[in-house]
N, CA, C and O atoms as CSV, one atom per row, in Angstrom:
chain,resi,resn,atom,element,x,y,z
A,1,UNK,N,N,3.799,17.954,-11.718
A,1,UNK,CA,C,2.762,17.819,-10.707
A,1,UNK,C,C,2.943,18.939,-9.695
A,1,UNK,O,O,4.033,19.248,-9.213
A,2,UNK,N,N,2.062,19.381,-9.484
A,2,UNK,CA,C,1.810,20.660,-8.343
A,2,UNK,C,C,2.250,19.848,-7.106
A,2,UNK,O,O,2.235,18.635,-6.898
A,3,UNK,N,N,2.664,20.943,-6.315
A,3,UNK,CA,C,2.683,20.761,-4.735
A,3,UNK,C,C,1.435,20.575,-3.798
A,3,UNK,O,O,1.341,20.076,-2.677
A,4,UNK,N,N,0.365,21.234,-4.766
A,4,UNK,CA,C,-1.163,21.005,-3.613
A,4,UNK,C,C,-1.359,19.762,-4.560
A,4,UNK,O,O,-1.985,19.104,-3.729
A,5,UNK,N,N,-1.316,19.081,-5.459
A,5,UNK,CA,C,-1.485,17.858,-5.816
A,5,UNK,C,C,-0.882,16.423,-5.077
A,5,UNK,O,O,-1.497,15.417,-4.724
A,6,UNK,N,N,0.408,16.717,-5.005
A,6,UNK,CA,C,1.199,15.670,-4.299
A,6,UNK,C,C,0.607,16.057,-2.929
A,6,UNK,O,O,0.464,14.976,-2.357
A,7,UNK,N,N,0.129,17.176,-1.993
A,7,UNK,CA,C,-0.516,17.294,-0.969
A,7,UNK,C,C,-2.262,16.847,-0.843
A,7,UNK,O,O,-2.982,16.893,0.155
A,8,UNK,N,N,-2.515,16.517,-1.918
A,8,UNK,CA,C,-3.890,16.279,-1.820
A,8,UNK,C,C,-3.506,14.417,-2.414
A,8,UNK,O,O,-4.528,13.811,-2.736
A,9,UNK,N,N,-2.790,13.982,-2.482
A,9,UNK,CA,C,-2.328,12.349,-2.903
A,9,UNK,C,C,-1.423,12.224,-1.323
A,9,UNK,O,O,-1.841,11.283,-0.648
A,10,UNK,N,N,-0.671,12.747,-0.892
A,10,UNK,CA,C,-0.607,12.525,0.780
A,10,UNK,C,C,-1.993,12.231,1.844
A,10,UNK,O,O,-2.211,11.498,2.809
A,11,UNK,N,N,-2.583,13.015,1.240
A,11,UNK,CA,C,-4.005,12.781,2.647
A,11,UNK,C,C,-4.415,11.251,2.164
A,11,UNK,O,O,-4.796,10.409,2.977
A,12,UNK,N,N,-4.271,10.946,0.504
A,12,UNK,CA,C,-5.198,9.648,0.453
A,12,UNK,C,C,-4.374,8.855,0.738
A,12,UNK,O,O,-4.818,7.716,0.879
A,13,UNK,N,N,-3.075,9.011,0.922
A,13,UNK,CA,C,-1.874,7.577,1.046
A,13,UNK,C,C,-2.265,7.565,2.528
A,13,UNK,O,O,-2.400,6.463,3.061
A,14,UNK,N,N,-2.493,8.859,3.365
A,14,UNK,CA,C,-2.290,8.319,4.561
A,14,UNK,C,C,-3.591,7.855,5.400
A,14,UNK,O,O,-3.770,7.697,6.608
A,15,UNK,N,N,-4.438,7.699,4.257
A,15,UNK,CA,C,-5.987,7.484,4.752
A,15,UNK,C,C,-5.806,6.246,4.228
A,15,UNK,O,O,-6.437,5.589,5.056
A,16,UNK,N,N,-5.372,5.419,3.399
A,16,UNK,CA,C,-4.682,4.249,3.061
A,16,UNK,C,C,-4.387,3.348,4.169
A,16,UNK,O,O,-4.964,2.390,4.683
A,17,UNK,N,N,-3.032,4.126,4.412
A,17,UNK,CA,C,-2.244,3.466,5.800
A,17,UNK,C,C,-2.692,3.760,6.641
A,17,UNK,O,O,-2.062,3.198,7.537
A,18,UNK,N,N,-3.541,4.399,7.113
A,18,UNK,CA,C,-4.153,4.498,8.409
A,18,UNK,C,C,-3.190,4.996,9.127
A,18,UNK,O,O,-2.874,4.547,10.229
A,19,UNK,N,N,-2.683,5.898,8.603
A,19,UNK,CA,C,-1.955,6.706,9.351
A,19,UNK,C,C,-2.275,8.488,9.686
A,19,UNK,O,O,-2.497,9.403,8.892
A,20,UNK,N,N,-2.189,8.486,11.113
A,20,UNK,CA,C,-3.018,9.917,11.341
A,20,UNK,C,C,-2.475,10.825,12.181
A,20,UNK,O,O,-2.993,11.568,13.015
A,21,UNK,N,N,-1.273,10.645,11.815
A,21,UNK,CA,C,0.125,11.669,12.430
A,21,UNK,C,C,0.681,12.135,11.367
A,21,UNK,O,O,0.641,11.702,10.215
A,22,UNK,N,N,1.338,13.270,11.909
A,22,UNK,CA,C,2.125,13.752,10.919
A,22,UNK,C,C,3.468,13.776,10.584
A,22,UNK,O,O,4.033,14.129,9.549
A,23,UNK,N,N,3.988,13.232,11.900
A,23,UNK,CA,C,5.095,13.300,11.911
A,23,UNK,C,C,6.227,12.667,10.620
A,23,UNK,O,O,7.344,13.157,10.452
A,24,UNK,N,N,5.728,11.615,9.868
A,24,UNK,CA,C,6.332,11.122,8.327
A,24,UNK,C,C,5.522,12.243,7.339
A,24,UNK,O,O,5.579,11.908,6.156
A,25,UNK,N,N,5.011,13.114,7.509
A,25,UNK,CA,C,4.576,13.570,6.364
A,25,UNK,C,C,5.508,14.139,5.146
A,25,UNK,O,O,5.102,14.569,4.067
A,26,UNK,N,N,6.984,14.022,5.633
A,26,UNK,CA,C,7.890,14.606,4.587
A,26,UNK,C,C,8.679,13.520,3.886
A,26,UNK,O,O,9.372,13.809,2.911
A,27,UNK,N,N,8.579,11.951,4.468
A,27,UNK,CA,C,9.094,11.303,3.950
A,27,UNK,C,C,7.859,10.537,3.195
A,27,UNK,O,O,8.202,10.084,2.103
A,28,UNK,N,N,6.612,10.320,3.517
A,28,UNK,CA,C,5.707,10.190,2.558
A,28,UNK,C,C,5.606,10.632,1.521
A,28,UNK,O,O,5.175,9.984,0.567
A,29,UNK,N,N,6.060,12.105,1.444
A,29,UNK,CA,C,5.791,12.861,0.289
A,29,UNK,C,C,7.068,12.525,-0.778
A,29,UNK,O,O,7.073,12.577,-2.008
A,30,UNK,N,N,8.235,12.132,0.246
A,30,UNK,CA,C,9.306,11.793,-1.004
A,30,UNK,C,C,8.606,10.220,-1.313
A,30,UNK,O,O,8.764,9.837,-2.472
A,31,UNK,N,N,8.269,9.801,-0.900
A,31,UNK,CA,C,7.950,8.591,-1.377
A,31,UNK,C,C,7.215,8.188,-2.763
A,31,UNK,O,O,7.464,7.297,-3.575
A,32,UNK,N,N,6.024,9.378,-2.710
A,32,UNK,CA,C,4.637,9.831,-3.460
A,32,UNK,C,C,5.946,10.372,-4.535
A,32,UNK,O,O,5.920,9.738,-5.590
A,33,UNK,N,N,6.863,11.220,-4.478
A,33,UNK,CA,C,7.267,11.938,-5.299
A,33,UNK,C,C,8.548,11.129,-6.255
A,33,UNK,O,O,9.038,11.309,-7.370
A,34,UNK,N,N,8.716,10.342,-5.338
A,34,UNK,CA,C,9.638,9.192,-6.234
A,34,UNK,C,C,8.698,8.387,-7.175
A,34,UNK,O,O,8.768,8.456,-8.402
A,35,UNK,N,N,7.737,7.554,-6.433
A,35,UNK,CA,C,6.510,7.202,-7.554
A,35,UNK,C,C,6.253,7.657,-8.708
A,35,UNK,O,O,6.246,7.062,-9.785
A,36,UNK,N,N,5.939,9.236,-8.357
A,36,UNK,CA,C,5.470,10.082,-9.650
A,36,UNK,C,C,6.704,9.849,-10.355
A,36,UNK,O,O,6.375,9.414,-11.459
A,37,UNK,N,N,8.159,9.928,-10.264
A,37,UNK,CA,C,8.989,9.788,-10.878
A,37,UNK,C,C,9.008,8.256,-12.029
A,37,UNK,O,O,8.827,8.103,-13.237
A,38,UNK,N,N,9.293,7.434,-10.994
A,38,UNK,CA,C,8.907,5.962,-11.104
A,38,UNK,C,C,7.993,5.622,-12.643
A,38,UNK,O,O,8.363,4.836,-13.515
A,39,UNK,N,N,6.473,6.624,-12.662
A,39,UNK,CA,C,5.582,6.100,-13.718
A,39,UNK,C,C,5.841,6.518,-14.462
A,39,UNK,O,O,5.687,5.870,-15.497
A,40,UNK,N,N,6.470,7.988,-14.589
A,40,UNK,CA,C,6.626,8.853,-15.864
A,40,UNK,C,C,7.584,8.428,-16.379
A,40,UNK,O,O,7.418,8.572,-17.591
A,41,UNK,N,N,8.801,7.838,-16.121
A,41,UNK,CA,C,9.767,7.570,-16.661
A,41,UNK,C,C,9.492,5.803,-17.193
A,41,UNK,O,O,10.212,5.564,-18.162
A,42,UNK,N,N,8.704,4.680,-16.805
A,42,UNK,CA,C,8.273,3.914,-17.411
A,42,UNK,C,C,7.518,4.044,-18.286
A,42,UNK,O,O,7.484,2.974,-18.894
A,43,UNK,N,N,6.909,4.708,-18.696
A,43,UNK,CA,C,5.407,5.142,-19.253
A,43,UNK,C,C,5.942,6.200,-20.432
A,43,UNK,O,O,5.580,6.108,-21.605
A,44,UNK,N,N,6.874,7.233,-19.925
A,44,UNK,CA,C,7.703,8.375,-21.382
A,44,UNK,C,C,6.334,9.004,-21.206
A,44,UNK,O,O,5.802,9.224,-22.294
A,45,UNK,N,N,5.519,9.402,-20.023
A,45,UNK,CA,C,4.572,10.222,-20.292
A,45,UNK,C,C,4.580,10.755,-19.349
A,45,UNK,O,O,5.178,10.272,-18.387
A,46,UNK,N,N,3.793,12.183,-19.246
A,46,UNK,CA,C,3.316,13.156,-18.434
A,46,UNK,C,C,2.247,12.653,-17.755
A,46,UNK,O,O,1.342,12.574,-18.586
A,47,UNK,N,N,1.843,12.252,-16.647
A,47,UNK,CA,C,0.639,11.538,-15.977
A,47,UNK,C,C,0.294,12.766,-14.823
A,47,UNK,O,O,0.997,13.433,-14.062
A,48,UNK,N,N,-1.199,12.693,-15.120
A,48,UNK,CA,C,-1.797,13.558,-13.756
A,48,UNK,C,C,-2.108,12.947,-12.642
A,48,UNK,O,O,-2.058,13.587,-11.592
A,49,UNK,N,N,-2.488,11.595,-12.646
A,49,UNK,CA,C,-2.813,10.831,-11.209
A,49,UNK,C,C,-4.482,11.658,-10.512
A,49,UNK,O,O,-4.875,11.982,-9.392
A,50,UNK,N,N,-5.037,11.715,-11.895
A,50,UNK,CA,C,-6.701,12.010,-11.233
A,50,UNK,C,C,-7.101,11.367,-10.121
A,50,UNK,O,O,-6.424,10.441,-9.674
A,51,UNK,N,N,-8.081,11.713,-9.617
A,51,UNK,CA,C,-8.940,10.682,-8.656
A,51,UNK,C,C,-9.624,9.653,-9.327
A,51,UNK,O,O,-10.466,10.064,-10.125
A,52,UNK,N,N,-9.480,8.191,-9.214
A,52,UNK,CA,C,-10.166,7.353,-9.853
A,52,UNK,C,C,-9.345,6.883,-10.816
A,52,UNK,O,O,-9.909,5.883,-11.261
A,53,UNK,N,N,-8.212,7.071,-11.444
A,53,UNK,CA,C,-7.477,6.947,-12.275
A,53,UNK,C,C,-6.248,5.269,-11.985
A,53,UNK,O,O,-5.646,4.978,-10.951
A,54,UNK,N,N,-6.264,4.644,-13.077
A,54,UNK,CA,C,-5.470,3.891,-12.792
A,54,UNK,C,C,-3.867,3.568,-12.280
A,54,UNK,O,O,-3.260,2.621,-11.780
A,55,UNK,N,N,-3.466,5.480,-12.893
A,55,UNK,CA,C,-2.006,5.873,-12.247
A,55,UNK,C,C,-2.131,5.841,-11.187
A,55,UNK,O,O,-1.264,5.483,-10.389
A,56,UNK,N,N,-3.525,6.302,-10.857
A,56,UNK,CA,C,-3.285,6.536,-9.244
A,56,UNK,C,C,-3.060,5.663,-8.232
A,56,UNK,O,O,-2.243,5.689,-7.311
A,57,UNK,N,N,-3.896,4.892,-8.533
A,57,UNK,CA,C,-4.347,3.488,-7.923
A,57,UNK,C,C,-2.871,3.091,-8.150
A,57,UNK,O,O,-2.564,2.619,-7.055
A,58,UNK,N,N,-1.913,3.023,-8.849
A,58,UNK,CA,C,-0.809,2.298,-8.931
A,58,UNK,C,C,0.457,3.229,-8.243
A,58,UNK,O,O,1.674,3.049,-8.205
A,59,UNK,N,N,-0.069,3.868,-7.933
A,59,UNK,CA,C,1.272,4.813,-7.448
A,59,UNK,C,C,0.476,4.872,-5.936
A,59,UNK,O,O,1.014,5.662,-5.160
A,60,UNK,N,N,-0.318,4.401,-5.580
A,60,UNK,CA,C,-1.062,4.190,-4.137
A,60,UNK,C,C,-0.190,2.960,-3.625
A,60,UNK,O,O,0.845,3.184,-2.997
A,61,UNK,N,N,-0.506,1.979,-3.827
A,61,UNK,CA,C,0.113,0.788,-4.241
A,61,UNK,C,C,1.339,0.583,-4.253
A,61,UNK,O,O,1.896,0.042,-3.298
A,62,UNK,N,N,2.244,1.134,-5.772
A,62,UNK,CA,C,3.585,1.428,-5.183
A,62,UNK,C,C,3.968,2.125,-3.361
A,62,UNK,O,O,4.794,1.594,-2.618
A,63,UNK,N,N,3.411,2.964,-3.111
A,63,UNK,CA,C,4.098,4.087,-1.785
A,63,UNK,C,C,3.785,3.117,-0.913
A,63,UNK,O,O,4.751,2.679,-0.289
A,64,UNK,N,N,2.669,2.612,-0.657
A,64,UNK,CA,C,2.485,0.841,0.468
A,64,UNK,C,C,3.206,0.332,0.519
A,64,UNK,O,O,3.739,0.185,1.619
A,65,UNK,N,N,3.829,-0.408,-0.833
A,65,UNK,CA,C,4.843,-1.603,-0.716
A,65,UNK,C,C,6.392,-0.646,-0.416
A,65,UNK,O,O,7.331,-1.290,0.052
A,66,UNK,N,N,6.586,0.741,-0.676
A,66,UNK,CA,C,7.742,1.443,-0.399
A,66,UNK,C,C,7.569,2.078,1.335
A,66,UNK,O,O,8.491,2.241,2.134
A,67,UNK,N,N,6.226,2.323,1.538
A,67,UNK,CA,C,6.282,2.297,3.207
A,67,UNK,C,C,6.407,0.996,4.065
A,67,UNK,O,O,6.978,1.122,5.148
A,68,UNK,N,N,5.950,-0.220,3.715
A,68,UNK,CA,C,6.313,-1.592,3.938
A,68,UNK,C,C,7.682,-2.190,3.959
A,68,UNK,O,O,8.062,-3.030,4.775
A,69,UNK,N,N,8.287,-1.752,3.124
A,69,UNK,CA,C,9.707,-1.838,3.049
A,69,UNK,C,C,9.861,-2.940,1.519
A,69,UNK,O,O,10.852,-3.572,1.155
A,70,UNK,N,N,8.770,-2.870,1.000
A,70,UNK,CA,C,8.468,-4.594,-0.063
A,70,UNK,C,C,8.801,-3.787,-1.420
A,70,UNK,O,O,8.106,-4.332,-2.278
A,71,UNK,N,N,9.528,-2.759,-2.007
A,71,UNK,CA,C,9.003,-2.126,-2.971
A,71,UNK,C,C,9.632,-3.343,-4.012
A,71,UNK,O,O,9.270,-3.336,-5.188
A,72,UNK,N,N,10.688,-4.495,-3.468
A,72,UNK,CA,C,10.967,-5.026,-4.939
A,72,UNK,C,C,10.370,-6.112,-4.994
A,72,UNK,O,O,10.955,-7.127,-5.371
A,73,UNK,N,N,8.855,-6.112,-4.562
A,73,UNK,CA,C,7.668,-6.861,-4.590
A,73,UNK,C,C,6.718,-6.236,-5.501
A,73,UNK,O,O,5.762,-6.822,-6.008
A,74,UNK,N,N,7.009,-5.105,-5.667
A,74,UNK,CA,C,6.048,-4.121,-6.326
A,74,UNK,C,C,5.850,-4.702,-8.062
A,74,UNK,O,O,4.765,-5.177,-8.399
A,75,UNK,N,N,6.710,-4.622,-8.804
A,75,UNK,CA,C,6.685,-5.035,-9.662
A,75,UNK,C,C,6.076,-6.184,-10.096
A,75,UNK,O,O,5.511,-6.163,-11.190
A,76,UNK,N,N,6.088,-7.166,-9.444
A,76,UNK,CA,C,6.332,-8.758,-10.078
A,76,UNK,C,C,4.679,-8.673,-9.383
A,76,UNK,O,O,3.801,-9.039,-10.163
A,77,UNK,N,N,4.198,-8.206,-7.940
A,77,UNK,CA,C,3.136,-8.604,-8.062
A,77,UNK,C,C,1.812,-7.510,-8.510
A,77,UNK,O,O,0.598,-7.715,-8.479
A,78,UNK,N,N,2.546,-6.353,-8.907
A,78,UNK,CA,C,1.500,-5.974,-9.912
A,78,UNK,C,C,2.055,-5.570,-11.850
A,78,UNK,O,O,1.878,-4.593,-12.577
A,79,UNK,N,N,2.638,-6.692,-12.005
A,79,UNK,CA,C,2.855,-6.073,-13.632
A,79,UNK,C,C,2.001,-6.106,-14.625
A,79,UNK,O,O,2.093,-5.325,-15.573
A,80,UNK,N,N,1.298,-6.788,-14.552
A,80,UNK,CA,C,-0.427,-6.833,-15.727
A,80,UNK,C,C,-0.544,-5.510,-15.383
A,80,UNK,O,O,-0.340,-4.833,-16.391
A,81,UNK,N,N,-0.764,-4.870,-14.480
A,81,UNK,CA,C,-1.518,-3.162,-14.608
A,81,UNK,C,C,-0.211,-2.615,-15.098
A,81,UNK,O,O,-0.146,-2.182,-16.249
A,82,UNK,N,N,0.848,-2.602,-14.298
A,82,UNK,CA,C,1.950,-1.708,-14.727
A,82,UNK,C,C,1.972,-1.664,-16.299
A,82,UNK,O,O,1.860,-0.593,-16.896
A,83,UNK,N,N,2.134,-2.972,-17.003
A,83,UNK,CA,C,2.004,-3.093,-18.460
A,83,UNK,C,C,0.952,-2.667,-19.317
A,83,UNK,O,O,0.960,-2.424,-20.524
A,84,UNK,N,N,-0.172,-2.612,-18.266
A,84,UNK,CA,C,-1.417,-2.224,-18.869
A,84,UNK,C,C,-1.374,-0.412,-19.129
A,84,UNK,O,O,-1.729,0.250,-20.104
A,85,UNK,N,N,-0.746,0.027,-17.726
A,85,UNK,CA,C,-0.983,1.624,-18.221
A,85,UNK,C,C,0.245,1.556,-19.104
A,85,UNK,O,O,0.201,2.611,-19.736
A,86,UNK,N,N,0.863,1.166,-19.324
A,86,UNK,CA,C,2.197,1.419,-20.286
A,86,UNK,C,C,1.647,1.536,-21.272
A,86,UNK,O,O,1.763,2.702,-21.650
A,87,UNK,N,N,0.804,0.666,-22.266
A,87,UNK,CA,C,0.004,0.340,-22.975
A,87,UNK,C,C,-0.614,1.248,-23.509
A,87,UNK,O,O,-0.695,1.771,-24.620
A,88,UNK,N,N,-1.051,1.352,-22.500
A,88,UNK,CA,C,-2.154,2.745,-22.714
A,88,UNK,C,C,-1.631,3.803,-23.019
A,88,UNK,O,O,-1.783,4.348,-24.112
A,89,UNK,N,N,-0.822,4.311,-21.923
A,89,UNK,CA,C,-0.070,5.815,-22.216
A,89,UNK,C,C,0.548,5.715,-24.033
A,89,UNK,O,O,0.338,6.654,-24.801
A,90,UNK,N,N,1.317,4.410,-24.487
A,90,UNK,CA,C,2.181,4.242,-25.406
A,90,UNK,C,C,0.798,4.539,-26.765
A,90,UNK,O,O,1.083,4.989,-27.875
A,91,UNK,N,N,-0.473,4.216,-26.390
A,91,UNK,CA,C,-1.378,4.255,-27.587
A,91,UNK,C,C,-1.954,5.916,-27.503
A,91,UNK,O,O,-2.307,6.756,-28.331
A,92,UNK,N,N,-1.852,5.864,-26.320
A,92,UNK,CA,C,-2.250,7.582,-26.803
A,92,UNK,C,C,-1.470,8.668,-27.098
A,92,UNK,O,O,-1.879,9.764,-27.480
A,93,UNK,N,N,-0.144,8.279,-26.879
A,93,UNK,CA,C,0.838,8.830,-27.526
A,93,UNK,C,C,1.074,8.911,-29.616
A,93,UNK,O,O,1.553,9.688,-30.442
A,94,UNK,N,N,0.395,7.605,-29.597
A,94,UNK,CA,C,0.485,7.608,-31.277
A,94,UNK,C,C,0.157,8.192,-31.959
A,94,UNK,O,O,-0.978,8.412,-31.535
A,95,UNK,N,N,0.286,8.953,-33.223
A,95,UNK,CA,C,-0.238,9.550,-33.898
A,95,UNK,C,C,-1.540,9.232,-34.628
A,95,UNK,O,O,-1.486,8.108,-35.127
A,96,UNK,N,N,-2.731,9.887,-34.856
A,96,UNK,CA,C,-3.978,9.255,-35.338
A,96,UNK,C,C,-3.802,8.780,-36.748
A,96,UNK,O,O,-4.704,8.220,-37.372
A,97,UNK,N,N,-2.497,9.047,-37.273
A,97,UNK,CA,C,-2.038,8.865,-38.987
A,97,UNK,C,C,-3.171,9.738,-40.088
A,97,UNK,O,O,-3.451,9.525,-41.268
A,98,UNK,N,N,-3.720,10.933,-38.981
A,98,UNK,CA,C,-4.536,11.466,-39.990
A,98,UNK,C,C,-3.740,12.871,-40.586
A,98,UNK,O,O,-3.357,13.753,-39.818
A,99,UNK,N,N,-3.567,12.935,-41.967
A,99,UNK,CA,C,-2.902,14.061,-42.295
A,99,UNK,C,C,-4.028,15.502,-42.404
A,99,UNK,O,O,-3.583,16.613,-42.695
């Protein structure tokens, strides 16, 4: 993930939190950047975190409950999606079995 990416996923976390200082903007970004860590390594995939995208939405989500202080809430109350992009990533990973 680019640096103007994780900078353009900072403006929406902090339009999220309603937050409109800057002064956390470097620990937000580790936050965002642990996330990105977080999905790719559940998932065994390369994720872009489009706009509109369900990574995204879940790595929004995650950085809330990790700016909240709740992150080992994160899991249990969203695992249907977590499992769901797993899912997903794991089927498009498969081979089409076409030779």
């Amino acid at each position: 993930m680019t640096d103007e990416r994780v900078t353009d996923i900072l403006k929406i976390v902090k339009m999220n939190l309603r937050i409109d200082w800057g002064d956390d903007d470097k620990l937000i970004q580790h936050k965002i950047k642990r996330s990105l860590k977080y999905f790719e390594t559940i998932t065994g995939a390369t994720l872009d975190f489009t706009d509109d995208s369900a990574e995204l939405e879940l790595l929004l989500e995650r950085v809330r409950y990790d700016w909240n202080n709740a992150l080992d809430d994160f899991e249990v109350n969203f695992k249907r999606e977590i499992f769901a992009l797993i899912m997903t990533k794991a089927v498009e990973a498969e081979p089409d079995g076409e030779d």
